[in-house]
C-alpha positions in Angstrom: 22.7 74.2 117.7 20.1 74.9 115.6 16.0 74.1 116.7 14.5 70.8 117.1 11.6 69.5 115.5 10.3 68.5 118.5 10.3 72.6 119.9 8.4 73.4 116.6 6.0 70.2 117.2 5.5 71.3 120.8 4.6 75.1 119.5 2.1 74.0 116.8 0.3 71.3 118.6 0.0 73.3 122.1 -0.1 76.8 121.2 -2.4 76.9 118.0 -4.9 73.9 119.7 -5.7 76.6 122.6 -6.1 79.7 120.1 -8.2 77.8 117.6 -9.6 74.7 118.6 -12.5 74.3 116.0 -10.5 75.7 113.3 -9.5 73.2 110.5 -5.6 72.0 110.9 -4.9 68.9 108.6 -6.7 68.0 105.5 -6.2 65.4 103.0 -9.0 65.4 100.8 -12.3 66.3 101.0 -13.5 63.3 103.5 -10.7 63.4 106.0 -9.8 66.4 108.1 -8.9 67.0 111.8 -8.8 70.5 114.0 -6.5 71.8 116.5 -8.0 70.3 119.1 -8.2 66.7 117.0 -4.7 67.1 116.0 -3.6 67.8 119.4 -5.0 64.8 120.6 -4.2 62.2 117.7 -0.6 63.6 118.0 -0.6 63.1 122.1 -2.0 59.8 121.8 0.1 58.4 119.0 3.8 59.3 120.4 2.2 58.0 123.9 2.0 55.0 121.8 5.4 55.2 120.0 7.0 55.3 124.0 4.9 52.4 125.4 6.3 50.3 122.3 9.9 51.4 123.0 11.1 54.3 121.3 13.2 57.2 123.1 15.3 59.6 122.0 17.5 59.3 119.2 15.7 56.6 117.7 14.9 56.3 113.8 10.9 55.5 113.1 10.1 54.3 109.7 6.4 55.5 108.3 4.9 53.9 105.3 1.2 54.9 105.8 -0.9 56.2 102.6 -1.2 60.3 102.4 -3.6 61.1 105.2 -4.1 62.9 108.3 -3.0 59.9 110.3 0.6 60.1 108.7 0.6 63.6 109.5 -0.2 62.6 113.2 2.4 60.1 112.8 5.1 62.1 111.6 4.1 64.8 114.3 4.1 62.0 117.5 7.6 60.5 116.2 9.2 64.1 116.8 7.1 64.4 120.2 8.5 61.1 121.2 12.1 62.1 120.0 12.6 60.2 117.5 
């Protein structure tokens, strides 16, 4: 069995946050951008989200969001939440 996006979700998200909180993480462009810390949170909060409205494990999400660091959150909290 080979390793789940959500193990390399988990290691990005919790073990870089802690090491370097105020260092940049996601970009897209010159106005948005999001650190460790931000990207940590945004993740957390979105697959909290993702759960309350239903999806577990196993289940397909659909994102058709413009390039930007809320996609990147997106795609992030749809592994944490297992889909």
């Amino acid at each position: 069995m080979g390793m789940s996006l959500n193990f390399v979700t988990d290691a990005i998200a919790s073990q870089l946050s802690p090491v370097a909180p105020d260092k940049p993480a996601v970009a897209c462009g010159a106005e948005q951008a999001l650190t460790w810390a931000e990207f940590r949170d945004v993740d957390l909060r979105y697959a909290q989200a993702l759960r309350r409205a239903g999806v577990v494990e196993g289940d397909r999400v659909g994102l058709l969001l413009r390039n930007s660091t809320d996609y990147v959150g997106m795609f992030f909290a749809c592994a944490r939440a297992g889909a």
